[in-house]
C-alpha positions as CSV (number, residue, x, y, z in Angstrom):
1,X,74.8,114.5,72.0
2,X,77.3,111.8,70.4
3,X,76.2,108.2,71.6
4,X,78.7,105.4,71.0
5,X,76.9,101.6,71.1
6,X,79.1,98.9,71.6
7,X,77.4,95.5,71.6
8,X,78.9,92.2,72.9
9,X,78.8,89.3,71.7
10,X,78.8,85.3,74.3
11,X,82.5,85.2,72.9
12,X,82.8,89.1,73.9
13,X,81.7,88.6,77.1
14,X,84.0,85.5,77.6
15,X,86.7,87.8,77.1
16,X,86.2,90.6,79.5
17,X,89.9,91.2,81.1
18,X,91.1,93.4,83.6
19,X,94.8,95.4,83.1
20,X,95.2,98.0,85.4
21,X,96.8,100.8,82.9
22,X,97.7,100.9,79.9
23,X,101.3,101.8,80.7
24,X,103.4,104.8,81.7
25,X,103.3,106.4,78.4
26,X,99.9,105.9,77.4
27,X,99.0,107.5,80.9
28,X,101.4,110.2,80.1
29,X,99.4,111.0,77.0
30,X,96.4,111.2,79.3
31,X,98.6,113.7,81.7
32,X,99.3,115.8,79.1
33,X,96.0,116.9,78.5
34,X,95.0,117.3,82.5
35,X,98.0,119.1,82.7
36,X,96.6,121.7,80.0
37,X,93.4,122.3,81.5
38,X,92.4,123.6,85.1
39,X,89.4,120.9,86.1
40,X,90.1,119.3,89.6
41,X,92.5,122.1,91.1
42,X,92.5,121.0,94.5
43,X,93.7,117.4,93.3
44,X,96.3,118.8,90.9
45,X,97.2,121.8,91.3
46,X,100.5,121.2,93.1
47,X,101.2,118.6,90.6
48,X,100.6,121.0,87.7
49,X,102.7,123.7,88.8
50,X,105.7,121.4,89.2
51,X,105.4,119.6,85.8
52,X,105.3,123.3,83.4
53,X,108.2,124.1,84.7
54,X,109.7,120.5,83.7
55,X,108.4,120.8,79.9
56,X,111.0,122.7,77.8
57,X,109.5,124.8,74.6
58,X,110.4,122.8,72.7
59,X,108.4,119.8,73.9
60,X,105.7,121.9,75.3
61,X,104.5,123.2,71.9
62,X,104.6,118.7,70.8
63,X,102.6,117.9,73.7
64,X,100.0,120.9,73.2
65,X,99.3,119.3,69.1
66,X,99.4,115.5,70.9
67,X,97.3,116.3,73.9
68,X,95.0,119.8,73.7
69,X,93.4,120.8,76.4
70,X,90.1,120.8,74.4
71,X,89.7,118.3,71.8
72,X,90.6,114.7,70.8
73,X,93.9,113.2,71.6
74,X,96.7,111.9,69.3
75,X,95.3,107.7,69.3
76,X,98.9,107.4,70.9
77,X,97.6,104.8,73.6
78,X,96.6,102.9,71.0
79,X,99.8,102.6,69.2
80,X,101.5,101.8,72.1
81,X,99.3,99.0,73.7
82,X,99.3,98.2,76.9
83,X,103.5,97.9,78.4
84,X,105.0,97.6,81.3
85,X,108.3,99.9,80.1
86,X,109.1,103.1,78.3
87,X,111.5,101.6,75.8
88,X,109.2,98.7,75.1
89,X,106.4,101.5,74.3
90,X,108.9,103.5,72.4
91,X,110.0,100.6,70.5
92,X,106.1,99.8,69.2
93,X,106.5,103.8,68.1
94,X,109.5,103.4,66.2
95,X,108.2,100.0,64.5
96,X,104.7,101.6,63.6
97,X,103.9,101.4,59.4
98,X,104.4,104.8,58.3
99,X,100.8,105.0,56.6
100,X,99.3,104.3,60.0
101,X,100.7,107.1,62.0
102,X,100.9,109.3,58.7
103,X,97.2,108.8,58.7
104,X,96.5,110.0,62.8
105,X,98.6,113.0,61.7
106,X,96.8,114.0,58.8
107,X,93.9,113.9,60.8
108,X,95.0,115.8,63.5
109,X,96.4,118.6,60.8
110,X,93.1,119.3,60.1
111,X,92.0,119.9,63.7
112,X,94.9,122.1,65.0
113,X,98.4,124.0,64.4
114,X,101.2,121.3,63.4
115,X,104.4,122.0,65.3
116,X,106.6,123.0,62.5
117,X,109.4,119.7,63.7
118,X,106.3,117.1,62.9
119,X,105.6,118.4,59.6
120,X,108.3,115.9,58.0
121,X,105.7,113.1,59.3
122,X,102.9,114.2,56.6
123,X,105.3,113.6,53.6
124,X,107.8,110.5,55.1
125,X,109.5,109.6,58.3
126,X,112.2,111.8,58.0
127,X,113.7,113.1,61.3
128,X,109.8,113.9,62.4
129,X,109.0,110.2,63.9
130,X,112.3,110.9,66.4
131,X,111.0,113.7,67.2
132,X,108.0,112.9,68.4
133,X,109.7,110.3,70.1
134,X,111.8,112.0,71.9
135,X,108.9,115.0,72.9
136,X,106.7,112.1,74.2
137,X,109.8,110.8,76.3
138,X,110.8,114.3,77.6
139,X,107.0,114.3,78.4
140,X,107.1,111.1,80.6
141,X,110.1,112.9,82.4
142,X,108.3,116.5,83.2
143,X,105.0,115.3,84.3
144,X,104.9,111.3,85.2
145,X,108.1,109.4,86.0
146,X,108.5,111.1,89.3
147,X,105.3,110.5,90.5
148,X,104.9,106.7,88.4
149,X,105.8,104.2,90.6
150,X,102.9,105.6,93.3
151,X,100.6,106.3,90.4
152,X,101.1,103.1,89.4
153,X,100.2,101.6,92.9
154,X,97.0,103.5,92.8
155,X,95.8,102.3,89.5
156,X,97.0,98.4,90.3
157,X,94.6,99.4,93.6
158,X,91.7,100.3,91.5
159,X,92.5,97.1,89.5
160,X,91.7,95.5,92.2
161,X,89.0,97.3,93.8
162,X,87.0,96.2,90.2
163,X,88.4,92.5,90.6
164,X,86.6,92.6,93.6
165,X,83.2,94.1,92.1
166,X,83.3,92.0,89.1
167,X,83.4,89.2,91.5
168,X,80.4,90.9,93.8
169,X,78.3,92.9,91.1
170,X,79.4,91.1,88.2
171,X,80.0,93.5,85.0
172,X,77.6,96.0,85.9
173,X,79.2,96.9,88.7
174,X,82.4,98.2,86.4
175,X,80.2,99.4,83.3
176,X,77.9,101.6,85.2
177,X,80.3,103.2,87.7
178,X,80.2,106.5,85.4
179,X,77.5,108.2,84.9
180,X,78.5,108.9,80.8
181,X,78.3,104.9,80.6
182,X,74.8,102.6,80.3
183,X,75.0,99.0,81.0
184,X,71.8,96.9,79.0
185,X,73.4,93.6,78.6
186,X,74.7,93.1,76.0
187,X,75.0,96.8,74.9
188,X,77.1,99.0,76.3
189,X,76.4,102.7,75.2
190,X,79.1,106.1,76.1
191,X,77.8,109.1,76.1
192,X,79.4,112.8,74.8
193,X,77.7,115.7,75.2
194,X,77.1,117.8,72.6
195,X,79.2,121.0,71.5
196,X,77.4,123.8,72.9
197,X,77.4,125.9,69.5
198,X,74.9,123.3,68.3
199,X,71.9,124.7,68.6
200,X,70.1,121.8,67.6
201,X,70.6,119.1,70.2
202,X,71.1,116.9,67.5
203,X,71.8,113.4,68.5
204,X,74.5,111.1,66.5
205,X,74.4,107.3,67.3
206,X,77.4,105.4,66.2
207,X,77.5,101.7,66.6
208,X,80.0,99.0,66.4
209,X,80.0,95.1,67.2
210,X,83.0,94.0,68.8
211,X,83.0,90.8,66.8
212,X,84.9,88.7,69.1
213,X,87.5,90.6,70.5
214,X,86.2,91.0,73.8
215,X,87.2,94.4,76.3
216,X,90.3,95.3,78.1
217,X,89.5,97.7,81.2
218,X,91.9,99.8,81.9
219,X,92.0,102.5,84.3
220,X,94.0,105.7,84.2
221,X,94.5,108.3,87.0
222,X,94.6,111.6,84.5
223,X,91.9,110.8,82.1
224,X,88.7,112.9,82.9
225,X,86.2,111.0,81.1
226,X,85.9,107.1,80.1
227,X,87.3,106.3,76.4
228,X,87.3,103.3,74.3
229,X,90.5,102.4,72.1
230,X,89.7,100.6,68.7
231,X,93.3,99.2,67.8
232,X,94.2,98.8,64.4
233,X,95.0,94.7,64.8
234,X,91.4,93.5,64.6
235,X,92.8,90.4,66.8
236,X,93.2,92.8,69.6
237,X,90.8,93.3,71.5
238,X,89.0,96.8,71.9
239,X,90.2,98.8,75.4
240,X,87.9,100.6,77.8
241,X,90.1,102.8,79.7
242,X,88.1,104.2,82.9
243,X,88.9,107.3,85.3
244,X,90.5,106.7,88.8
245,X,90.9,109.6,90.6
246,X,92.1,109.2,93.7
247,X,90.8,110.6,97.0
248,X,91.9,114.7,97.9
249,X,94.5,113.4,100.4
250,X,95.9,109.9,98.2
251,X,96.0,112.2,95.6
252,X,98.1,115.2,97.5
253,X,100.2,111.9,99.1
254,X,101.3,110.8,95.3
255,X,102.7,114.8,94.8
256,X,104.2,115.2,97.9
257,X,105.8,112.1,98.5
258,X,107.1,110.8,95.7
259,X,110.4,112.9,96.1
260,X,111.3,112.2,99.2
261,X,114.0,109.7,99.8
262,X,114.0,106.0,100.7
263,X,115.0,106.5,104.0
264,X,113.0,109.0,104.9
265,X,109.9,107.1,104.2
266,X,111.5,104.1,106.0
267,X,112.0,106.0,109.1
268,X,108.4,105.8,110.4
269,X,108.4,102.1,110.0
270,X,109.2,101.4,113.5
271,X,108.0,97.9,115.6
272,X,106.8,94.7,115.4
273,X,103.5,95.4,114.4
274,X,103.7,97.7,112.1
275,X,105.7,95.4,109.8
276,X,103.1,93.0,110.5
277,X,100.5,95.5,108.7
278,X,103.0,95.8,106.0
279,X,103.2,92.0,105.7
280,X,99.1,91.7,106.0
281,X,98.9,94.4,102.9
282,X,100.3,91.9,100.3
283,X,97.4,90.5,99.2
284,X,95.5,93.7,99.3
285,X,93.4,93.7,102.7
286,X,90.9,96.1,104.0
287,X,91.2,97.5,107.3
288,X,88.7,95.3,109.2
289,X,90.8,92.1,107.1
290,X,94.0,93.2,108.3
291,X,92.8,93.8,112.0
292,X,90.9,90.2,112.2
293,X,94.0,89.0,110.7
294,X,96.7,90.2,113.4
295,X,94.1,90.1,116.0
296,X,94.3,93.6,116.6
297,X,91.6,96.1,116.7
298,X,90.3,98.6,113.5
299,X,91.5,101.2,115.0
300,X,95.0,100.2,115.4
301,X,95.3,98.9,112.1
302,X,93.9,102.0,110.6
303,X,96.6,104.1,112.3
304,X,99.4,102.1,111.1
305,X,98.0,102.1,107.7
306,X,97.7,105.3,107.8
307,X,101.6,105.7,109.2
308,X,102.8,103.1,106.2
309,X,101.1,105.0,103.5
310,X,102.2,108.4,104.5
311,X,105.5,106.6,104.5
312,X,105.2,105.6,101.2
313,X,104.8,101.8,101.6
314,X,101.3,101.1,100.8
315,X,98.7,102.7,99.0
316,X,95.0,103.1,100.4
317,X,91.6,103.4,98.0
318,X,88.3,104.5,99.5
319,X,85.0,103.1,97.6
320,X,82.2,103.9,99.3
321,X,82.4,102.0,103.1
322,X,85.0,100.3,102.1
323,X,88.5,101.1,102.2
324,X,91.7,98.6,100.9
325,X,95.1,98.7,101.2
326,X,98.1,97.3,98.8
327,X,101.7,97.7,98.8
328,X,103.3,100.3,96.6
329,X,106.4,98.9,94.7
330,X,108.9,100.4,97.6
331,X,106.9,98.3,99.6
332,X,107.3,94.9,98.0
333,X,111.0,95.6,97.8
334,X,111.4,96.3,101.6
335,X,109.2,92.6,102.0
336,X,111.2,91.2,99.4
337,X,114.7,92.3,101.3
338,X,115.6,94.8,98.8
């Protein structure tokens, strides 16, 4: 077993942040390697079987050295950072020092085949930085950027779903909602199980101090595990990304809607009140909020919830008893008039 201890520091712990992903390529990166294996097929399976047949060869034997199905994943999130845009994460790319992604490459070399178009990277930038460049946006294309904008809504749900714990639970409530993860203030300790071909259960403890830098949470709808980033830019501070899978049917909603046109999704919304849901989601509501908030009962506002989010307008998360709702980008732009 490979045990990771992180301990925190007063300034650490002044700087705990939430940031809802860390962008669309970083979560592409984390795509990539779901896409490879065949855990969760119920959740995405459809999903999978649209996005191979996106990936040309070219691309598809990139993504397979970036993001293997088993083993560790080029530190590409890190190089990014967190970003809002595809070109703004591109950019960071193109701008990296060539010893620094020279470095991640050389590791990786040792680990697994090199696509013969990267090989350029382990003796100077050459044409092999553009490359990847242009594998990792071809990637964004085949499996995320038509399914982004709801993907998105469901992480910035889940950002808020932990705003709300971190407010109820405090830190705990975050830290220990995987069970790889142990929260004893102020240590924070992640968990790997061991390769099975060790027959000796052996048991190696890493440990690092974050020194000041505090945590970023992110959360990410691919990854299958939780992971912590260590960016190079000892300013910055260190980046716990956590899993959000979404429920069996908001997940099959994200695949099956996400192609369908804008007014097709805007044909449901039909009356006074359902708008008035619409409105009531802005702030992020749950269902009991937004029926004592339109004077309504549960059920009703449950329905037209359920009406607005298989239209593509809102986006629903289930914790436990509770369930919340939040507007999907289409949505604020149909609020917003546009």
């Amino acid at each position: 077993m490979r045990i990771r201890r992180y301990l925190f520091s007063v300034e650490d712990l002044a700087k705990i942040r939430l940031i809802t992903s860390l962008g669309p390529l970083a979560e592409t990166t984390f795509a990539l390697q779901t896409l490879q294996r065949t855990a969760h097929p119920a959740l995405f399976g459809a999903w999978r079987k649209k996005a191979r047949h996106r990936i040309p060869p070219h691309a598809a034997a990139i993504s397979r050295f970036v993001a293997p199905p088993d083993g560790v994943v080029m530190d590409l999130p890190t190089m990014f950072g967190a970003h809002s845009e595809v070109d703004e994460a591109l950019d960071r790319l193109r701008g990296l020092p060539h010893w620094m992604l020279h470095a991640e490459i050389d590791y990786l070399a040792g680990t697994r085949p090199m696509p013969g178009p990267l090989g350029h990277l382990a003796f100077g930038d050459g044409p092999g930085r553009e490359t990847l460049l242009q594998a990792v946006r071809t990637g964004f294309a085949a499996v995320l950027e038509p399914y982004w904008q709801r993907v998105r809504a469901h992480l910035e749900t889940q950002a808020l779903l932990a705003s709300r714990l971190l407010a109820t639970r405090g830190l705990e409530g975050i830290l220990t909602s995987h069970p790889s993860l142990t929260w004893q203030p102020p240590v924070l300790e992640m968990r790997r199980n061991q390769a099975p071909r060790d027959p000796y259960r052996r048991v190696n403890v890493q440990e690092y101090r974050l020194e000041g830098r505090g945590l970023s949470i992110a959360f990410s709808m691919f990854l299958h595990r939780p992971t912590i980033l260590h960016p190079e830019d000892v300013l910055s501070p260190f980046i716990l990304v956590l899993p959000a899978h979404p429920d069996l049917r908001a997940g099959l909603d994200v695949w099956s809607t996400a192609e369908q046109t804008t007014g097709q999704r805007l044909a449901a919304l039909l009356g006074r009140t359902r708008a008035a849901v619409l409105e009531a989601t802005a702030d992020g509501r749950t269902t009991s909020e937004i029926a004592r908030h339109l004077g309504i009962t549960a059920a009703g506002a449950s329905q037209h919830a359920t009406v607005l989010r298989e239209a593509g307008l809102i986006t629903t998360l289930r914790h436990r008893n509770t369930v919340i709702h939040t507007l999907t980008p289409l949505g604020v732009k149909l609020l917003d008039g546009g």
